[in-house]
C-alpha angles and dihedrals in degrees: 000000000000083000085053098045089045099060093045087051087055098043090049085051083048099042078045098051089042091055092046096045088057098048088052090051092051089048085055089058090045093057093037092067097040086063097058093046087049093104098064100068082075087059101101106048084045093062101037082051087050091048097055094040082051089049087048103048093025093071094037092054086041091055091047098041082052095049096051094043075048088060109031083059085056097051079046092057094036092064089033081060095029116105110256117247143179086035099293114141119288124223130245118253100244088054092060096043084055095052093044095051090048092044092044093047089038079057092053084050102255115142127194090043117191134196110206093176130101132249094249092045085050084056102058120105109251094014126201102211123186122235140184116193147169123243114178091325099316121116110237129196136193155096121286103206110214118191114186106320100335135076103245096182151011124193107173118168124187113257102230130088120250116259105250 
């Protein structure tokens, strides 16, 4: 009986390291994979870094993209106004009185600028051209007056009614 009792009391200590030895492998793998995912507890502050980093040179590189499209419409403008020479086409003159109206006004700072006027009354020397534009978010409307090359005159009024 004591021999009996012995090697259950054996088997039992063998059935219970075997279990221990597998739940300490099974802790290992466990381990093993929260290690690799480690990195991701530092998730949160890296995204909120790379979002204010984003927010800092974004608007930098926004501003500077704007200013050289800025500049590069105006070069545009520039050759669009300027007197054709060495035979190339020559442009009409309601396109020049255009691009000078919308060049003189870019230069006011207005912006979406809009030319209501027609090609013959753009021909016309001087020329009274019709324009809608934005200031500072408020619709403006009037006549340019071009004579010859230059811009003689600007009249622009605010498109809203008066609160009584």
């Amino acid at each position: 009986m004591e021999l009996a009792l012995l090697i259950l009391l054996c088997a039992l200590a063998g059935v219970a390291l075997f279990a221990a030895w597998r739940v300490l492998q099974r802790l290992d793998d466990l381990e093993e994979r929260m290690q690799e995912s480690a990195p991701l507890a530092f998730l949160p502050d890296r995204v909120q870094a790379l979002a204010r980093n984003l927010e800092a040179a974004e608007l930098g590189s926004l501003h500077e993209r704007m200013e050289r499209l800025a500049e590069g419409v105006a070069r545009v403008e520039d050759l669009v106004v300027a007197p054709a020479e060495n035979g190339l086409a020559v442009s009409s003159r309601a396109q020049l009185v255009r691009a000078r109206v919308i060049r003189h006004l870019r230069e006011e700072g207005l912006s979406s600028i809009r030319v209501q006027s027609g090609e013959e009354e753009l021909g016309q020397d001087p020329a009274l051209v019709q324009v809608r534009a934005l200031r500072r978010g408020t619709l403006l409307q009037g006549s340019v007056t071009v004579a010859g090359d230059e811009v003689a005159d600007v009249r622009l009024d605010p498109i809203y009614t008066a609160f009584p």
